[in-house]
C-alpha positions as CSV (number, residue, x, y, z in Angstrom):
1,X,-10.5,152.6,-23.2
2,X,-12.9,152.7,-20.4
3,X,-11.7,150.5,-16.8
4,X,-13.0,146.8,-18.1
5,X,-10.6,147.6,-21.8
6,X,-8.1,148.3,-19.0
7,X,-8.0,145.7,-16.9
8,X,-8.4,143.5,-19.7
9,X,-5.4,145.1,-21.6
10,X,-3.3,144.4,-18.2
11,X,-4.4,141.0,-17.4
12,X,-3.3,139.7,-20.9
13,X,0.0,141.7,-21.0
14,X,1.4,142.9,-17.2
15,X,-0.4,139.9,-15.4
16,X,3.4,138.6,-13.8
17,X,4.5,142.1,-13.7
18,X,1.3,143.7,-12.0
19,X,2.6,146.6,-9.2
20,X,5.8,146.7,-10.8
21,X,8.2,149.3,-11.8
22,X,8.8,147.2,-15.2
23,X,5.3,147.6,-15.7
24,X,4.4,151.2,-15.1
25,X,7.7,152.4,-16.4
26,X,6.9,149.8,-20.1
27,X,3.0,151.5,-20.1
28,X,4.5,155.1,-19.5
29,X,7.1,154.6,-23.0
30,X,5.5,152.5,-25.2
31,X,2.1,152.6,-24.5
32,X,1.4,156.3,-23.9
33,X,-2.5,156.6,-25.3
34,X,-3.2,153.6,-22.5
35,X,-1.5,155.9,-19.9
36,X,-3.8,158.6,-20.9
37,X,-7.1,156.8,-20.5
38,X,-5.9,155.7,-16.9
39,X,-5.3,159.2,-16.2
40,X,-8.6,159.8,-17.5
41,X,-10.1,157.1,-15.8
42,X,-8.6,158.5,-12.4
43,X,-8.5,162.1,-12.7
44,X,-9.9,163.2,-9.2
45,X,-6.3,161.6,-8.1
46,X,-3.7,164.5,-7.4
47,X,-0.6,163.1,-7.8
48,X,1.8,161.1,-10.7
49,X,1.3,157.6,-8.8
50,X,0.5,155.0,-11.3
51,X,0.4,152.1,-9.1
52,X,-1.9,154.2,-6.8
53,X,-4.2,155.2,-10.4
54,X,-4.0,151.3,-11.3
55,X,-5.1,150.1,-8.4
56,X,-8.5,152.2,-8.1
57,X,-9.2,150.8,-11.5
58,X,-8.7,146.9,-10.3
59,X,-10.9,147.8,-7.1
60,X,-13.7,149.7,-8.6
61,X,-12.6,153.0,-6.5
62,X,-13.8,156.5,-7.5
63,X,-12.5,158.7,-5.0
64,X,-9.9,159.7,-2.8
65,X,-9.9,157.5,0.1
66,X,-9.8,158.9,3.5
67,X,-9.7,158.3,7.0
68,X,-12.6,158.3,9.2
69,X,-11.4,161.7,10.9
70,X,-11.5,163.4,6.9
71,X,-7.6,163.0,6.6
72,X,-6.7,161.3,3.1
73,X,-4.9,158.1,3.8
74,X,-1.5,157.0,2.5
75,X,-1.4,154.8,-0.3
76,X,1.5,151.8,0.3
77,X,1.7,149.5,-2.8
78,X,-0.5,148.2,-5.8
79,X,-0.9,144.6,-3.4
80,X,-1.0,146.5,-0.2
81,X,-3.4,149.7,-0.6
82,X,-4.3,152.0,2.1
83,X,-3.2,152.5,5.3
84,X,-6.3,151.8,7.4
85,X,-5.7,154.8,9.4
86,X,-4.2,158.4,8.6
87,X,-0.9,159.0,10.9
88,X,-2.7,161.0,13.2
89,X,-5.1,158.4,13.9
90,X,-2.9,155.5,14.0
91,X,-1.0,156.7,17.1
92,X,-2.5,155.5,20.1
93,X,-3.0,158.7,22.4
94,X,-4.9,158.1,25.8
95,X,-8.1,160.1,27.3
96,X,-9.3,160.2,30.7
97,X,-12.7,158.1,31.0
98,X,-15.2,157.6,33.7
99,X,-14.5,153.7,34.8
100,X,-17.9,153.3,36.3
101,X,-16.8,149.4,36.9
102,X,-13.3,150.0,38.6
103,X,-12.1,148.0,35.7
104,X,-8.2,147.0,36.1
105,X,-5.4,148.4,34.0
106,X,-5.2,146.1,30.8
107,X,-1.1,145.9,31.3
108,X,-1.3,143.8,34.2
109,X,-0.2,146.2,37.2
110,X,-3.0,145.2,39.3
111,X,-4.5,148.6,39.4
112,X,-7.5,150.6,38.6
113,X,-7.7,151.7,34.5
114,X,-8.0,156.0,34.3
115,X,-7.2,156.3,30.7
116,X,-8.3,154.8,27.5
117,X,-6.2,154.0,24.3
118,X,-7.6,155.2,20.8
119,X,-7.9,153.3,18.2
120,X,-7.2,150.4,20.0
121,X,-9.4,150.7,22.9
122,X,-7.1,149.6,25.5
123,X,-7.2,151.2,29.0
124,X,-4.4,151.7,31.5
125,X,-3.9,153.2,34.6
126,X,-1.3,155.8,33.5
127,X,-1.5,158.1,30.7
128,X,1.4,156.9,29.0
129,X,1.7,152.8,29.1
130,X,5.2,153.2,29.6
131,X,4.9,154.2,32.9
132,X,2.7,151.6,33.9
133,X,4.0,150.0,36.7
134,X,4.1,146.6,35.0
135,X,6.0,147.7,32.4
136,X,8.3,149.5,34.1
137,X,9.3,146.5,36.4
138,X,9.8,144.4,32.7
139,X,11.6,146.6,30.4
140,X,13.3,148.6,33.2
141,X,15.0,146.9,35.9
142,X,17.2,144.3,36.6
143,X,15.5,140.6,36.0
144,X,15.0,137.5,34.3
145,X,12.5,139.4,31.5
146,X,15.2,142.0,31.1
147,X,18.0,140.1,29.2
148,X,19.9,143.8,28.2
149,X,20.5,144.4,31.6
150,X,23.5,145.9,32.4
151,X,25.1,144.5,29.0
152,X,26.5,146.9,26.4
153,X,24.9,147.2,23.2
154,X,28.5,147.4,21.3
155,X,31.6,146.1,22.2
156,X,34.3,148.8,22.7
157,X,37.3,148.3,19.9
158,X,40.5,147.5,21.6
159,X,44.2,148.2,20.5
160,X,44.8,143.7,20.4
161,X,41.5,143.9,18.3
162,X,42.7,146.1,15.8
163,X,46.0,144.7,15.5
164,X,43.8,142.0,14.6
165,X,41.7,143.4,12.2
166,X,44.1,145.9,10.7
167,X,47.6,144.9,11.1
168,X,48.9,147.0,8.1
169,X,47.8,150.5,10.8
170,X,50.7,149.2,13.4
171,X,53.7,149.2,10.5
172,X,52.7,153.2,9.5
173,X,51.3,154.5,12.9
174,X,52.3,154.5,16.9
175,X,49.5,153.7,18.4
176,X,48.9,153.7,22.0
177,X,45.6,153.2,24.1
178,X,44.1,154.3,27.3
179,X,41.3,153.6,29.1
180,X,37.8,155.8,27.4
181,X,40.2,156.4,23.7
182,X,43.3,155.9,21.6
183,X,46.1,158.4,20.8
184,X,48.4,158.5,17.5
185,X,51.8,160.9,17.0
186,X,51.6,163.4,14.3
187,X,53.2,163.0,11.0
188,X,54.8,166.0,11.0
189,X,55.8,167.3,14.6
190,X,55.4,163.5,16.4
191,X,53.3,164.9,19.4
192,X,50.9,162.4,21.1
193,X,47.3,163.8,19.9
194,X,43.9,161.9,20.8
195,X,41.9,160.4,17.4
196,X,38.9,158.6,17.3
197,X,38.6,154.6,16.6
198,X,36.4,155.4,13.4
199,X,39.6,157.5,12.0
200,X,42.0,154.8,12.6
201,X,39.8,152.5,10.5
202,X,39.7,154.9,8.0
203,X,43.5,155.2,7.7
204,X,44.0,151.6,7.9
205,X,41.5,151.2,5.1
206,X,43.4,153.5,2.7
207,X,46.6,151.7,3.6
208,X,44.7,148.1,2.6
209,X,44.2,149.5,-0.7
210,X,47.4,150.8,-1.3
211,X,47.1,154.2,-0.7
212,X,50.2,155.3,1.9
213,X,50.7,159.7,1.8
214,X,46.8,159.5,4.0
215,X,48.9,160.7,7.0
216,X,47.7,161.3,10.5
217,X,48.3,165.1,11.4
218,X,47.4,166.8,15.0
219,X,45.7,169.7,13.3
220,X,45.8,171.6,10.1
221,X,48.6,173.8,10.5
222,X,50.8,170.8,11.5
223,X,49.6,169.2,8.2
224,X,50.0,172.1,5.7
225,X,53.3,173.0,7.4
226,X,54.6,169.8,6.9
227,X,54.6,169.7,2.6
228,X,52.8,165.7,3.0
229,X,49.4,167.7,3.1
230,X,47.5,168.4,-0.1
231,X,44.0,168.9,-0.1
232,X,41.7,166.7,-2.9
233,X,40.6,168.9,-5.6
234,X,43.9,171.3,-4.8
235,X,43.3,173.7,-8.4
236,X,47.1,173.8,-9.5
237,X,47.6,170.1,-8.3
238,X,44.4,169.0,-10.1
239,X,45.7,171.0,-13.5
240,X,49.2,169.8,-13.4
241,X,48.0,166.0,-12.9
242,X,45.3,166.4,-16.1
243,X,48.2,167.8,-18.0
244,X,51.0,165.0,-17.4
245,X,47.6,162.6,-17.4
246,X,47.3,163.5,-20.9
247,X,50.8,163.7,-22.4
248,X,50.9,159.9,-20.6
249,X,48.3,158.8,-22.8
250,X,49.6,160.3,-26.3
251,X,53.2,159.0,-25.7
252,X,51.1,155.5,-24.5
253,X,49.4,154.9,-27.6
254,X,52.6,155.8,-29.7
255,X,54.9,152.9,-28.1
256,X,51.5,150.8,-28.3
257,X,51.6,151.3,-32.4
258,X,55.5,150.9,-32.7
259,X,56.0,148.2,-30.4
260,X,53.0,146.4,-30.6
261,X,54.4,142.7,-30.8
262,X,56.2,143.8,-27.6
263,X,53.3,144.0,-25.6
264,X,51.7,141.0,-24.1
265,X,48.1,139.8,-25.5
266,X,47.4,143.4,-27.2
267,X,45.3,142.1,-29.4
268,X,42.5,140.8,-26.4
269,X,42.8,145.3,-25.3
270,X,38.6,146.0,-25.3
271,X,36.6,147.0,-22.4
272,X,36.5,144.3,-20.6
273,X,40.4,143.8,-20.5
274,X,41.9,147.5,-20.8
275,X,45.5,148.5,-21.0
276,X,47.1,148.8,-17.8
277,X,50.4,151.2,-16.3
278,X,52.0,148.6,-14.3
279,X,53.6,151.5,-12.5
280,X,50.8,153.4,-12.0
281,X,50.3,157.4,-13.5
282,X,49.3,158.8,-10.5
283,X,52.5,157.3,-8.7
284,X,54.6,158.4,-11.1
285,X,53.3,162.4,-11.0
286,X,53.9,162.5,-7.6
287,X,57.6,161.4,-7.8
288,X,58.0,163.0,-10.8
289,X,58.9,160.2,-13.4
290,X,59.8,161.2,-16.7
291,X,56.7,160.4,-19.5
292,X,59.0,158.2,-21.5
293,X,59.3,155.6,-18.9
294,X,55.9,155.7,-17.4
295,X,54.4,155.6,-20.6
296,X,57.1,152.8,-22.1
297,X,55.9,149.4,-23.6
298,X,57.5,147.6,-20.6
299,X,55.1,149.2,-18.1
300,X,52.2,148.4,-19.7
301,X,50.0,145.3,-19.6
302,X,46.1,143.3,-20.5
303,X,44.7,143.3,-17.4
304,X,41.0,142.4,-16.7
305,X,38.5,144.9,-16.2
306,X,37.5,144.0,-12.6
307,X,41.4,143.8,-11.7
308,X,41.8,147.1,-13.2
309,X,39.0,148.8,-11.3
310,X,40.0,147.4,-7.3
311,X,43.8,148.2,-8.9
312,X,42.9,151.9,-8.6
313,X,46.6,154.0,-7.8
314,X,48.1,150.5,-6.9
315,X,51.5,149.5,-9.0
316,X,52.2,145.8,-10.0
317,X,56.3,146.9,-10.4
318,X,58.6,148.8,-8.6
319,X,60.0,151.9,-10.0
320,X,63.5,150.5,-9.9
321,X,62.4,147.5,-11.8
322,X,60.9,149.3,-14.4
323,X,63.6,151.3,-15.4
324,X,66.0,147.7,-15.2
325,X,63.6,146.3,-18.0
326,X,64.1,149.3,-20.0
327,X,67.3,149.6,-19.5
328,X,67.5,146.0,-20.7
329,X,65.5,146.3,-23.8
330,X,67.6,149.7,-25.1
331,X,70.4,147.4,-26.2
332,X,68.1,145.7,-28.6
333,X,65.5,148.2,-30.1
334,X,66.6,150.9,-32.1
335,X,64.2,154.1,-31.6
């Protein structure tokens, strides 16, 4: 196809799509011979850009386009195009000139104009605008035109504002502020230590979401000393978790075939509502719960698959009531 086949073959297919991803990525997979004549067509083109080879073909271009100073310009989008000026020539940088005239700085200060602006042709009386004296007085002291003045850009969080925001953080942690930061005490030796606002919100976050052995230690002695500590991807903590993970699941899906009936709106289990541990696995590794009873019909549940997924390590049932309901049930199945 030569450019008019092209544009033709576009117009009656991509017309709504034009510049799109949908478009290019469509031409690159199911239309590869039409891929190969735009390369064709726009072979003097360096790079993998099909918007950039599709749009020299709608505007009749046959070469790289460049900047006035010889520097190739950056191409934006199929509906923008070109920058109209390469990055070095689009930043204003000033040059002394002769000001024959005594013409007055273009920023309003009142004085004589020494330097002139390219591209833009502007002239001001200081090589950088900024220091213009006009400028200066707007952006940079105290006024009516200067609205940030003396304001802060942020304001500072206080200990009644995060009781606020967080009030779960005041039932694990003592808290305590003064008057530039905040201090906590250590989980493990309870010695005042200094912690910064961003790491209370992160502990209160993991506490919203159920998540309560994210202790606050002084330093990493005081945490590994303590036995609370245990790093993420710990090896032998990681293998022993995959291994009781596992034997969970086999024992889950044998009370799931013998006690079937028992188990609430079974038949609905898909991926959209997925069987759930009410007392969660992860819970019961850590506090060692037998397999049997973590993996018993009367922990699990339908559940939907959104619920499931903001559930996370989160249990619906207490460990105490769990083993009550089986307890319960013994009397009246026969293993």
């Amino acid at each position: 196809m030569n450019r008019i086949e092209i544009k033709e073959f576009i117009k009656e297919n991509f017309i709504d799509k034009l510049g799109s991803n949908s478009c290019s990525q469509t031409i690159r997979f199911r239309f590869k011979d039409i891929l190969q004549d735009i390369i064709n067509e726009t072979l003097y083109l360096d790079n993998n850009n099909f918007n950039e080879r599709l749009y020299h073909i709608f505007n009749n271009l046959y070469e790289i386009q460049k900047c006035e100073c010889g520097n190739i310009l950056e191409f934006l989008s199929f509906h923008q195009g070109y920058r109209n000026y390469c990055k070095k020539c689009n930043k204003p940088f000033a040059k002394l000139f002769e000001n024959k005239d005594n013409n007055l700085c273009d920023f309003g200060c009142g004085r004589i104009a020494q330097y002139i602006y390219k591209p833009s042709g502007k002239i001001c009386c200081e090589e950088t605008f900024i220091k213009c004296p006009n400028i200066t007085k707007k952006f940079g002291n105290e006024g009516e035109k200067n609205g940030m003045f003396g304001k802060k850009s942020f304001s500072r969080d206080t200990l009644e504002s995060l009781k606020v925001k967080h009030p779960i953080l005041f039932e694990h942690e003592n808290i305590r502020e003064f008057e530039d930061h905040f201090e906590v005490t250590c989980k493990n030796c309870g010695k005042w230590f200094k912690i910064s606002v961003n790491s209370l919100k992160t502990r209160a976050m993991v506490l919203e979401v159920g998540n309560k052995r994210n202790y606050l230690f002084c330093n990493k002695e005081c945490a590994e000393s303590s036995g609370l500590y245990r790093l993420v991807n710990e090896p032998k903590v990681s293998k022993k978790f995959k291994e009781y993970h596992w034997k969970v699941y086999i024992r889950t899906e044998y009370y799931v075939r013998k006690f079937r009936d028992k188990i609430p709106n079974i038949e609905l289990r898909s991926i959209e509502f997925p069987l759930d541990h009410k007392y969660s696995v992860r819970e019961a590794f850590d506090n060692n719960v037998p397999i049997d009873i973590v993996a018993h019909y009367k922990n699990l549940e339908i559940i939907t698959r959104s619920l499931n997924s903001t559930k996370r390590n989160k249990c619906s049932i207490t460990l105490e009531e769990l083993k009550r309901e089986i307890k319960k049930e013994e009397s009246n199945v026969q293993y």
